[in-house]
C-alpha positions in Angstrom: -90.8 -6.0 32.5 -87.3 -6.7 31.1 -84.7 -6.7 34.3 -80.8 -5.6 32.8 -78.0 -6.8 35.0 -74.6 -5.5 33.3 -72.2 -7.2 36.0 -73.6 -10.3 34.5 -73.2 -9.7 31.1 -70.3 -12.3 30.2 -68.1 -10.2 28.7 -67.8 -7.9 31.9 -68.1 -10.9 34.1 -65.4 -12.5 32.2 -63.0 -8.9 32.6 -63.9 -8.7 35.9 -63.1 -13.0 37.3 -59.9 -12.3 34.8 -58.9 -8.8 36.9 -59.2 -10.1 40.2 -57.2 -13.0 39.9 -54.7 -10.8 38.5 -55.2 -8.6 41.5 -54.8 -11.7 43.9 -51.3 -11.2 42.9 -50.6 -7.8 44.2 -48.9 -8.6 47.5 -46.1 -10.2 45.8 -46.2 -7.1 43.3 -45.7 -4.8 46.3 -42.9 -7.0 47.6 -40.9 -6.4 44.5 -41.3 -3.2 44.4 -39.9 -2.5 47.7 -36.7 -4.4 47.1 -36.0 -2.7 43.7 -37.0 1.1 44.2 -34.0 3.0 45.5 -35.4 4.9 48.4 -38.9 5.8 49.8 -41.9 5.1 48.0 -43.3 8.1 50.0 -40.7 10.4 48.7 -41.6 10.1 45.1 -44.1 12.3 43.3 -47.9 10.9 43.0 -46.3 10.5 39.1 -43.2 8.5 39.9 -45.1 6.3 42.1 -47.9 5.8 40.0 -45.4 4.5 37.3 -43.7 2.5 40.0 -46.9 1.4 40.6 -48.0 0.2 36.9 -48.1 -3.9 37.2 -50.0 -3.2 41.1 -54.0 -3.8 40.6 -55.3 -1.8 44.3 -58.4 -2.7 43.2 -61.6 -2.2 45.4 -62.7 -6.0 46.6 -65.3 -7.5 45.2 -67.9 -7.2 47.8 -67.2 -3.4 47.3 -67.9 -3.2 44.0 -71.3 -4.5 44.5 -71.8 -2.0 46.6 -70.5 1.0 44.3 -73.2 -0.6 41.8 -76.3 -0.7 44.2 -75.5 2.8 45.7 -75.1 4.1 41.8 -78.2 2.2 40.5 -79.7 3.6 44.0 -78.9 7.3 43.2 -79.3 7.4 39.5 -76.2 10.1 39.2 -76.3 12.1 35.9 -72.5 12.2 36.2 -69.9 9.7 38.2 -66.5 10.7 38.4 -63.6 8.3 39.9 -60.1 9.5 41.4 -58.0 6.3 40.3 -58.7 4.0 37.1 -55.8 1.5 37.8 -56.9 -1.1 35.4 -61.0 -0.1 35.7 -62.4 -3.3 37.9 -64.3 -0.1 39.5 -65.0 1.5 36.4 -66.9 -1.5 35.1 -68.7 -1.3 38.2 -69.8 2.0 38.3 -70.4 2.0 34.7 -72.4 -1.1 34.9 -74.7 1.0 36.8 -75.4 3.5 34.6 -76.0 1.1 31.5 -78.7 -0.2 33.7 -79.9 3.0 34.9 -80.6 4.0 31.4 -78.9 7.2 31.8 -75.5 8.8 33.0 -72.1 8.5 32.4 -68.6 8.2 34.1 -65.4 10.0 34.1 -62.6 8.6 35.8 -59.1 9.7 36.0 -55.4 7.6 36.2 -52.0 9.3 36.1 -50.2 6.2 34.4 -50.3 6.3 30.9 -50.2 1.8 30.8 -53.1 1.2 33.2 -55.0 4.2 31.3 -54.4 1.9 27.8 -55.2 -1.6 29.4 -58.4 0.1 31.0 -59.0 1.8 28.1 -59.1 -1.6 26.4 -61.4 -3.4 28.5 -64.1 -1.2 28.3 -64.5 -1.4 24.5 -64.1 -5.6 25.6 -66.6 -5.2 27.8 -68.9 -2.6 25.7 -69.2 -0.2 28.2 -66.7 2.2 26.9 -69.6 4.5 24.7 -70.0 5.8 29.1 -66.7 6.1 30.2 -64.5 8.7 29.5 -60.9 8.3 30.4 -59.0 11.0 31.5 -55.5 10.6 31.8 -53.0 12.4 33.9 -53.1 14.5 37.7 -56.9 14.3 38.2 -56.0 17.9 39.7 -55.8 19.5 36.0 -57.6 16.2 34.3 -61.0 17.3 36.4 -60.3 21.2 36.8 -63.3 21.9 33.9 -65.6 19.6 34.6 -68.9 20.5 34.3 -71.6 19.4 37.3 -73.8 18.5 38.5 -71.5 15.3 39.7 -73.8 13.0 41.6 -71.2 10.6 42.9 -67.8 10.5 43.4 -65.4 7.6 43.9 -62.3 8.6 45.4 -59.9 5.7 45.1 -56.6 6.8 44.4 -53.4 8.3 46.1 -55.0 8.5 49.7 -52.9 11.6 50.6 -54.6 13.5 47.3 -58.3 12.7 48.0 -58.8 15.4 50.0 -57.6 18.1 46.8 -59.9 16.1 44.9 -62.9 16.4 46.6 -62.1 20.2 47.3 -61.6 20.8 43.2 -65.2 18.9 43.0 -67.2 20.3 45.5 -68.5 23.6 43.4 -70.0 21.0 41.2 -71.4 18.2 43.9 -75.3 17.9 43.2 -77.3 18.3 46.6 -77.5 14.5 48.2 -74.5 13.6 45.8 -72.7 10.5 47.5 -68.8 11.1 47.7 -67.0 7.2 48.6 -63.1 7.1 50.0 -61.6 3.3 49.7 -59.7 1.9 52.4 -60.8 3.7 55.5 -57.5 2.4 57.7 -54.9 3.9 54.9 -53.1 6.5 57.6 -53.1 8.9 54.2 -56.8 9.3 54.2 -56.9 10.4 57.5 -56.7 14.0 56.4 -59.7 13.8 54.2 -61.9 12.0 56.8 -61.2 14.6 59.4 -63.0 16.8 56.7 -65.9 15.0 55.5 -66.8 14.0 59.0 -66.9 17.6 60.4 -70.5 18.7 60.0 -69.5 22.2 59.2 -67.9 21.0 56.2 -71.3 20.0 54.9 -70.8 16.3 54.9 -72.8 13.4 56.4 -70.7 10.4 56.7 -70.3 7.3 57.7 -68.3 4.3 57.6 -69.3 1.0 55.7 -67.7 -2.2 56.7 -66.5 -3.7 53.5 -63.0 -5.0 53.9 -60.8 -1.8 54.5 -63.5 0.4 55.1 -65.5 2.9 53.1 -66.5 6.1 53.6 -69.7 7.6 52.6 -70.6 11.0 52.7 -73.5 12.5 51.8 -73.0 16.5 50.5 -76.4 18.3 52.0 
């Protein structure tokens, strides 16, 4: 028997050291931005922040990406969708998992136009780009026709719009489809775990401890 491990493929391993170390340098990216924007960062549109936002990584930490790819080699999805490319180190994780599942793909969304190019870029580096689709723009248009059923669902970007997401996705959420939320302690996800943790909401969830905290719900 023939074992496949993408993540160690040296191309995506390669993308992936490259992106983190880049990543290593977002908390001196964040202090710049907040001594040159000219007012709130919370004040600007999910558009103007997400192009304030352009040289910021945000990416999930390592030790979660491992996990995205166990729980999607685990669940065999037909169809993953991700709120929040940034620069794709969970993309390659996630689509990692489908190249060695044998079957599936994943769409994932990002509202700036650069990180959508650079991503767009590593994939075909990385030769996973054949199952990733890209959509660019306000996941809340980008993923209004998409077709189900969505196995799993990464929700990793603005905090304060994961809740909409999940809501625009839910008609299409497979029975036993996984649904993740990044960084559990953000205050602007707190909306969105008040609903997936209400069991009349048809969610059972729980909280992994992988630096910030994810969420995993299970739809029944």
């Amino acid at each position: 028997m023939t074992l496949t491990d993408t993540l160690g493929d040296p191309r995506v391993a390669a993308a992936l050291d490259r992106m983190f170390a880049e990543a290593a340098r977002d908390d001196a990216a964040f202090a710049r931005l907040a001594t040159e924007l000219p007012g709130d960062f919370t004040s600007l549109t999910a558009q103007e922040q997400a192009d304030a936002a352009a040289p910021i990584y945000m990416p999930v930490s390592a030790t979660g990406g491992q996990l995205l790819y166990n729980l999607v080699r685990a669940t065999r999805p037909a169809t993953v969708v991700e709120f929040g490319t940034s620069y794709g180190i969970s993309t390659l994780h996630l689509a990692a998992a489908v190249r060695d599942n044998g079957t599936g793909r994943v769409v994932t969304t990002e509202l700036n136009r650069d990180k959508a190019a650079a991503a767009r870029r590593t994939f075909a580096e990385t030769g996973l780009d054949d199952l990733i689709t890209v959509l660019e723009g306000d996941a809340r248009e980008t993923l209004a026709d998409l077709s189900g059923p969505i196995g799993f669902v990464l929700l990793d970007g603005w905090k304060d719009l994961c809740l909409p997401v999940l809501r625009l996705l839910e008609p299409h959420l497979a029975p036993g489809a996984l649904v993740v939320a990044d960084d559990v302690v953000l205050e602007g996800l707190q909306p969105y775990l008040e609903y997936v943790r209400d069991p009349a909401n048809g969610y059972r969830s729980v909280t992994f401890p992988v630096e910030d905290g994810m969420e995993i719900s299970c739809r029944l």
